[in-house]
Structure formats: structure tokens, C-alpha cells
C-alpha positions in Angstrom: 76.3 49.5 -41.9 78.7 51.6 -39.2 79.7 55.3 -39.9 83.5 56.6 -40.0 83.7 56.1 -36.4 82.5 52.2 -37.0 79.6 53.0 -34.4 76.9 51.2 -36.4 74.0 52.6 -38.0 71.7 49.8 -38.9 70.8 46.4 -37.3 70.0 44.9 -40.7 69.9 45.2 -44.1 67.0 43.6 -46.1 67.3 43.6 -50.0 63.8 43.2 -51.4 62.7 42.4 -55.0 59.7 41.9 -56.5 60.3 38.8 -58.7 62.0 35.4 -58.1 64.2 35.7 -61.6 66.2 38.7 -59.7 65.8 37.8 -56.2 67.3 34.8 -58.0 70.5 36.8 -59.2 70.6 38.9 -56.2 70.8 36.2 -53.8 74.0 35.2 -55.7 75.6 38.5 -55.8 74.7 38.6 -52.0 76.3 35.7 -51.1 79.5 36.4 -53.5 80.5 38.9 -51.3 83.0 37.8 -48.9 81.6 37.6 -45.1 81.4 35.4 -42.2 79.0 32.3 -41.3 75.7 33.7 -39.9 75.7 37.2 -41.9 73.9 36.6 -44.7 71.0 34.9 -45.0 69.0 34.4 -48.5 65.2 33.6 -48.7 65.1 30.9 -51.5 62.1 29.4 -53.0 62.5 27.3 -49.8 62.2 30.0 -47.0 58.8 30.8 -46.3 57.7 34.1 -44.2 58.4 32.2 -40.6 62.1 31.9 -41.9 61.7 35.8 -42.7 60.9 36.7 -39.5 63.0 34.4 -37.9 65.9 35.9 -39.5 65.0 39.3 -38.6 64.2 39.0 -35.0 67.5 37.0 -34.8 69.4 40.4 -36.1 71.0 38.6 -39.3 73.0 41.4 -40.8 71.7 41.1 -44.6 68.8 39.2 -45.7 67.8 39.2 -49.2 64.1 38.3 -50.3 61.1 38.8 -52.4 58.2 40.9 -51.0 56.0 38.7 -51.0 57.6 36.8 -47.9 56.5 40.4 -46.0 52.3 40.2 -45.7 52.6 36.9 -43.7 54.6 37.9 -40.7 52.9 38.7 -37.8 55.3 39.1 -34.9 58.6 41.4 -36.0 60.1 41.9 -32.8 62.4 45.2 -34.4 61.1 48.1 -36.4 61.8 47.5 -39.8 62.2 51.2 -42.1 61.5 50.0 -45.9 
């Protein structure tokens, strides 16, 4: 997320599957890595597209979710690149 001269390169980081048995697993190896409160945020089976969009627009640094969270957003307030 910053280059050698830790000048950062990317607001946030979205990791994006396809289906909810390896969001599943990715959400775990996501939140096993060691960070700080507020970093990470995972879209369980709870989160719905609002939540996606919410996290986003609020710049959480790594958000980890299925694509099908993505067609129901309407208002991204930052480019996302996928």
C-alpha cells in the first residue's frame, strides 16, 4: 500500500471473490493478519452492498467481499480500479 519512500500508493485495497466458500476462507486469512482497529473490514453474509459502500467511501484500508455486493451501489464517492 506505500512505495519505498512510504508515500502511499492506494487508498484501498478490495479483495473480491466470486463465491461465499472462499470469501469465507479469505475473510479469515484477512483478518489473521496483524493490523489495527478500523483497517480491515470483511463483508460477511451479514453485510449487504450499503455496508460495501459505506466502507469504501469511509477509506477502510482493506475490505474483503464477494462480487455480488458490487451491482447494488449506487453512490461510490472514490474511483474504484478493479
Amino acid at each position: 500500500m506505500h512505495d519505498a519512500d512510504e508515500k502511499q500508493i492506494f487508498d484501498t485495497i478490495i479483495v473480491i471473490t466470486d463465491r461465499c466458500v472462499v470469501d469465507n476462507q479469505l475473510q479469515k486469512a484477512v483478518l489473521s493478519l496483524e493490523h489495527t482497529d478500523g483497517l480491515i473490514r470483511v463483508m460477511d453474509e451479514n453485510c449487504t452492498s450499503k455496508d460495501l459502500e459505506s466502507a469504501i467511501n469511509k477509506g477502510i484500508k482493506i475490505i474483503a467481499t464477494t462480487i455480488q455486493k458490487f451491482p447494488n451501489i449506487k453512490d461510490i464517492e472514490k474511483k474504484v480500479l478493479i
